[in-house]
BAKOLKE-471066 format. One record per residue: z, y, x of N, C-alpha, C, O in turn; residue in one letter. Coordinates in steps of 0.05 Angstrom, whole numbers, plus 5000, padded with zeros to 4 digits. Layout:
BEGIN
ZYXZYXZYXZYXA...
This chain:
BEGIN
500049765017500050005000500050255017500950305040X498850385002498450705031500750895017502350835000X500351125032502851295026501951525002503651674992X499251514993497651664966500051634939501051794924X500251254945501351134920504151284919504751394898X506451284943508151454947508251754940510451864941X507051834936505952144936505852154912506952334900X503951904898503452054871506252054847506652214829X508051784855509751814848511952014855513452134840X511852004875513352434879512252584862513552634841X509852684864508852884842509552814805509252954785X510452594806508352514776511352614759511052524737X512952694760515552854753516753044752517853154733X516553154796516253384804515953584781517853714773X513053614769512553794764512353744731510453834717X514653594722515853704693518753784696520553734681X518853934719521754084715521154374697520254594704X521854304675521354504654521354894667522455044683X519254914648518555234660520355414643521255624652X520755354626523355454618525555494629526355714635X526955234634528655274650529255364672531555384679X527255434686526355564718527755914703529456074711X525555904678526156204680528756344670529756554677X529656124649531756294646534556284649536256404635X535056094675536656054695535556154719533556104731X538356424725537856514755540256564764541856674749X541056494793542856494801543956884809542257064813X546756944808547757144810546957284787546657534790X546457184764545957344745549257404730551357324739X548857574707551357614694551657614667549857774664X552257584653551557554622552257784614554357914618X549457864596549858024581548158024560545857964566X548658084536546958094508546158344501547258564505X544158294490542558544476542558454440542158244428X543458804430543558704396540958694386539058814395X540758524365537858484349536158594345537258754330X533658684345532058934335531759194357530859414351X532759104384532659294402529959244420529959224444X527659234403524759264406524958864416523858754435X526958714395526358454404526858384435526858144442X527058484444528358384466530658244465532658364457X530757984474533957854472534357704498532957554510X536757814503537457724538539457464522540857454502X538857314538540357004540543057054556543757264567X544556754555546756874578546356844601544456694605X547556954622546956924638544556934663544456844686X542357144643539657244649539457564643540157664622X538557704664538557944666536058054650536058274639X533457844651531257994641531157884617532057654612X530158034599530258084569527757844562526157794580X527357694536525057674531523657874509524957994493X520757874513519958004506518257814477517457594483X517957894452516857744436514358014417515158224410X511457934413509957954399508657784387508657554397X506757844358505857744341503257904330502958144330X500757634318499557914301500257934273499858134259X501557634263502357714238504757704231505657544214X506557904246509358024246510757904252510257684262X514658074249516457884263517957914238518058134227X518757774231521757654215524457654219525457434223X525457794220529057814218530457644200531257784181X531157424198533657314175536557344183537957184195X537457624171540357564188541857424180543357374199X542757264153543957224145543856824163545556644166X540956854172540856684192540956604215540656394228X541356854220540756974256538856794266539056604281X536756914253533656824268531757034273531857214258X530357044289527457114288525456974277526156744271X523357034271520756894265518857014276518457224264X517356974295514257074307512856914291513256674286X510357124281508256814269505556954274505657204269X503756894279501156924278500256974315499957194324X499856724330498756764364501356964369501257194379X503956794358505956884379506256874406505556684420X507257084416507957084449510757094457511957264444X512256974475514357124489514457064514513756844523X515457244527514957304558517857424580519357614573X518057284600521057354611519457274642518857064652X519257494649519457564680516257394690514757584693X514857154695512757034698512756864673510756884660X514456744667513956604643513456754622514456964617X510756574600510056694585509456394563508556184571X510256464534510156214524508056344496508156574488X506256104484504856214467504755964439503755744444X505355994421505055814400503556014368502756244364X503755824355502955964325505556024312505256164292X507155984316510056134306512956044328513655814333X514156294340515956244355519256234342519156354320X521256164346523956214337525256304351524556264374X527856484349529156524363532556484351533356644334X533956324360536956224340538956464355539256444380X539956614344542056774363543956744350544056604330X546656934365549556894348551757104371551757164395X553057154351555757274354557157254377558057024380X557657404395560457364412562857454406563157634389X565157304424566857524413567857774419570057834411X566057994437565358224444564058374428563658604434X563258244404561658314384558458254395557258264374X557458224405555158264422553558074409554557944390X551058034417549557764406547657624430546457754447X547657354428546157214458544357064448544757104424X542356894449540356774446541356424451542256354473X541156314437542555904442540055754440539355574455X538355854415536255654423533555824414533656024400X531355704424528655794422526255644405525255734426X525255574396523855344380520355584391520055824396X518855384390515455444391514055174378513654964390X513455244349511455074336507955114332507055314320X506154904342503454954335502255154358502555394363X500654914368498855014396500755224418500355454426X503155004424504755114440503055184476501455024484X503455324487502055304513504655474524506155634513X504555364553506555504570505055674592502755604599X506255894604505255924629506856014654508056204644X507656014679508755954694507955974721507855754731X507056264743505656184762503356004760501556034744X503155724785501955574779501455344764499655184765X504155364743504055204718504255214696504955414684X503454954683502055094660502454814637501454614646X503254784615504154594595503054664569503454894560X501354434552501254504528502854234516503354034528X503654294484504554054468504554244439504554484437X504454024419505354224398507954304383508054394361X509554254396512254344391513654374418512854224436X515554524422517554544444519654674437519254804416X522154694447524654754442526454794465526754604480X527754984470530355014496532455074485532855294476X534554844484538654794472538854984494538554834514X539255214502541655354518544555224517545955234537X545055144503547755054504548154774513550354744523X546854584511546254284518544754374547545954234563X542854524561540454594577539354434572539554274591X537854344553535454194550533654324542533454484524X532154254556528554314549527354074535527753844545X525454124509523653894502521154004495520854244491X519053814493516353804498515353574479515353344488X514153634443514053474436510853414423509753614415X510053254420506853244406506452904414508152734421X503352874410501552684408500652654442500852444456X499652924452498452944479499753204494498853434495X502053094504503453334523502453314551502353104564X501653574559500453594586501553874605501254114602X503253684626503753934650502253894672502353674683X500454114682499254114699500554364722501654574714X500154294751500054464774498254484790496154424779X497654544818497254504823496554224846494754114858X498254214843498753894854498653564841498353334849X498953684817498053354794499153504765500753694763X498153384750498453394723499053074704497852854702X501353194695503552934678501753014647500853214637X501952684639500352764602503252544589504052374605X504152554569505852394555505252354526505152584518X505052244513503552154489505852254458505052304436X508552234467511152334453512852534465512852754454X514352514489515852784486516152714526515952534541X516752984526517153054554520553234552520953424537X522353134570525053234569526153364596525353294618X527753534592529553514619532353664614532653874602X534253504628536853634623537753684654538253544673X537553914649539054054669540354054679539654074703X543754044674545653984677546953654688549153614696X544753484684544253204698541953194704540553004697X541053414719539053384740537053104728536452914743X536453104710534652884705532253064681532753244664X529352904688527752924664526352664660526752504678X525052594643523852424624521052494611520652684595X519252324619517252344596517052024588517251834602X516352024558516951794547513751854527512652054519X512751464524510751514508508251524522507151744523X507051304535504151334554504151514573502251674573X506451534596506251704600503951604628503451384636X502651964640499951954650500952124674501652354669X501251974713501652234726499252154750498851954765X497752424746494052424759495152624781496552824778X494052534803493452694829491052624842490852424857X489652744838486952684852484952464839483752484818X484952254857484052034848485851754840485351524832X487851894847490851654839491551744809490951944796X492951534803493851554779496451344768496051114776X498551354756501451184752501051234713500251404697X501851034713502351014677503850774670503250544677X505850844654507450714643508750804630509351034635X510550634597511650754586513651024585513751214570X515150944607516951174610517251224638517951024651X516951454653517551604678520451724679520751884660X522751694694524651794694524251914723522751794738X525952184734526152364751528352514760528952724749X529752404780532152464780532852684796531352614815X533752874803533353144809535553234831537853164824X535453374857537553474863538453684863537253814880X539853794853540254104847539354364867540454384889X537354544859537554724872539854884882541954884870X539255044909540955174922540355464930538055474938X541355684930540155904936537355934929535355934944X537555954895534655994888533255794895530955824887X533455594907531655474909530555254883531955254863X528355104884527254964853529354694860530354624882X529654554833530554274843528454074855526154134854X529253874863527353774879528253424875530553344878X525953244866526152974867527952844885527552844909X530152704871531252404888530652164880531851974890X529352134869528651814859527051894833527352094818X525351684833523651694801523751324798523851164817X523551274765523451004764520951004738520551184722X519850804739518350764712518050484700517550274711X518350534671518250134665516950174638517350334620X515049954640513649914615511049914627510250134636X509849744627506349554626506149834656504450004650X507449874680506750064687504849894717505149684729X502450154721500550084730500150334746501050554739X498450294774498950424795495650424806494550234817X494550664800491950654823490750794836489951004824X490050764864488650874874485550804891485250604905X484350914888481950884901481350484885481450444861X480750284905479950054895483349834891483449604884X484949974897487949854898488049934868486750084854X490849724865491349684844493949574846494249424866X496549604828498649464825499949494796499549694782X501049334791502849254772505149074769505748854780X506649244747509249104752510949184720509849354705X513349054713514049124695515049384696514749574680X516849374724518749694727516849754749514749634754X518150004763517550104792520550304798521950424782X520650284826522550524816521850584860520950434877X522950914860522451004890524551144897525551314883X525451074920528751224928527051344953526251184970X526651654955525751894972527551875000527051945023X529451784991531351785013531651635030532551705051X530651335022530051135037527151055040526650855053X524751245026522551135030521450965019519050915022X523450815000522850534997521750544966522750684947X518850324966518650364930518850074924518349874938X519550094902520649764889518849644871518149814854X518149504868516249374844517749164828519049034844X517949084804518948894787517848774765516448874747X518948464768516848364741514148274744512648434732X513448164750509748034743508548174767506048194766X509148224778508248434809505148374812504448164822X503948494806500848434823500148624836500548854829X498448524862498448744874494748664886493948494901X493048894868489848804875489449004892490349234891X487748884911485949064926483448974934483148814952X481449074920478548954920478348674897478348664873X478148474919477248234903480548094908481647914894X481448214929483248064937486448084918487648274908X486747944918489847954903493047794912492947574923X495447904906497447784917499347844890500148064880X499747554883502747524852505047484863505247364884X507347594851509347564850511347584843510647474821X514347634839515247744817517048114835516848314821X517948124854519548204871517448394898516748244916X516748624901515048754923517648974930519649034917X516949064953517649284966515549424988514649335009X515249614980514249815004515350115024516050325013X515350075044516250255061513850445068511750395079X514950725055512750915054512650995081510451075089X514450985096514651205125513250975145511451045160X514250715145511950425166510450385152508450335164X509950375124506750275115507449935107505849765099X510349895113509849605116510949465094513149555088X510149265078510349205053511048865045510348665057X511948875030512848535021511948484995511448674979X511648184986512448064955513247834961512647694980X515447784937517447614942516247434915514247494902X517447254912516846964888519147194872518547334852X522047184888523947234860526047414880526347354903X527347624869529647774896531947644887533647574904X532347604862535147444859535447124862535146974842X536247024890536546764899538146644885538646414892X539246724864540446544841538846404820539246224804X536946544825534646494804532846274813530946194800X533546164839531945954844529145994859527946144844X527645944879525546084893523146044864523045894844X521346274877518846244854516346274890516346394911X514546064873512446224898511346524891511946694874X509046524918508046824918504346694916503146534930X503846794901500546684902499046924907499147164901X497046714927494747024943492546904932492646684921X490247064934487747064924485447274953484947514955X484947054967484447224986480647054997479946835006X479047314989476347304993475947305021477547445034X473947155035473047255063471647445068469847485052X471947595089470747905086470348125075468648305078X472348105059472548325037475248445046475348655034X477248425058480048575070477848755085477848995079X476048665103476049005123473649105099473749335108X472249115084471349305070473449415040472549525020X476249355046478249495027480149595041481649475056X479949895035483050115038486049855037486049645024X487649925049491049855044491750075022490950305018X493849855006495850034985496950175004498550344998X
């Protein structure tokens, strides 16, 4: 296995650390609220810059609900981020300063995000301020960067506060000419520091998940990659094609930093040995790439 396949599983998560949450978490900030109707602007806690909300077919006040309503190619916008749906929400509430803060956000119908170099559509999304969750929900959710773009078929998640996100539901992570798919991608996160973004410690995926690049090919029930050790795991039905050639098993490991790779019959020796079956063409290894 080459180090592409490593890579793409770094990216294929990376870059659903919600754009929301980037923006309206910043460190040394201070909480302060802005009251309702003060040209719509509503500062969250703990965020200095206001969002900004327009519409072409008006905004809605319910106080008796403490909501907003944007509807018609709503916008709202806070510092680079800029979010766009057919009707936006905004849930606010009371302090006991009297003041008012913003808890949750809702964007329904042809949601699109924007973000520097990223960029998310789905048709629903939502940010719990109070939980930090971000969600991402539809049929075909797609975050793209510049570096790969994640598609999820049901919902894309991330909680903040456990450094973890989720896309669940076919999920799709494309870099180039590689590509990972399986039911569910998990992404486990280490907390930023001085401004800095969070940054991948491990990703796992399980479900019919499938791995390719160029004429390689693998599969397995799970997968999972620890960044820290290099090491990626394969589980379950392991196959591992390249070209014509093929190697079964139940148990693989690969070492991204030596290149150097195993499959095992079974990893749990309780379980009794299983063989490893190869399928190996003559002359066809030197006209095929390594995983």
């Amino acid at each position: 296995m080459s180090r592409k396949f490593a890579a793409l599983l770094i990216v294929s998560l990376a870059i659903a650390t919600p754009l929301w949450a980037q923006a309206v978490t910043q460190d040394n900030a201070t909480p302060n609220a802005t009251p309702p109707l003060q040209g719509l602007g509503l500062v969250m806690p703990n965020q200095k810059t206001p969002i900004a909300i327009e519409a072409d077919n008006g905004l809605e006040w319910r106080r008796e609900e403490n909501v907003y309503i944007a509807r018609g190619n709503a916008t709202a916008q806070s510092g680079e981020l800029k979010i766009r749906a057919d009707e936006l929400r905004g849930y606010y509430r009371s302090t006991a300063d009297s003041q008012f803060e913003l808890y949750k956000l809702e964007a329904i119908g042809g949601v699109v995000l924007n973000s520097g170099e990223q960029s998310a559509t789905a048709e629903k999304a939502f940010y719990d301020l109070d939980q930090k969750a971000f969600v991402l929900l539809g049929e075909k959710i797609e975050l793209r960067s510049a570096q790969a773009t994640l598609i999820a078929n049901d919902r894309i998640e991330y909680w903040q506060d456990r450094n973890l996100a989720v896309a669940r539901g076919g999920a799709v992570a494309i870099q180039g000419p590689n590509r990972l798919m399986a039911q569910t991608v998990t992404a486990h996160f280490t907390p930023g520091a001085n401004g800095k973004k969070p940054s991948v410690q491990s990703l796992d995926a399980s479900g019919e998940v499938r791995i390719e690049a160029k004429q390689n090919l693998a599969q397995a029930e799970s997968a999972s990659y620890d960044l820290s050790s290099n090491l990626v795991t394969l589980r379950g039905n392991v196959r591992l094609t390249q070209g014509p050639n093929q190697l079964n098993g139940e148990f693989a490991e690969l070492n991204t930093q030596t290149g150097v790779s195993r499959i095992l019959g079974n990893k749990d020796a309780t379980k009794g040995q299983a063989r490893v079956r190869a399928l190996i063409i003559p002359n066809a290894a030197k006209n095929t790439s390594s995983f």
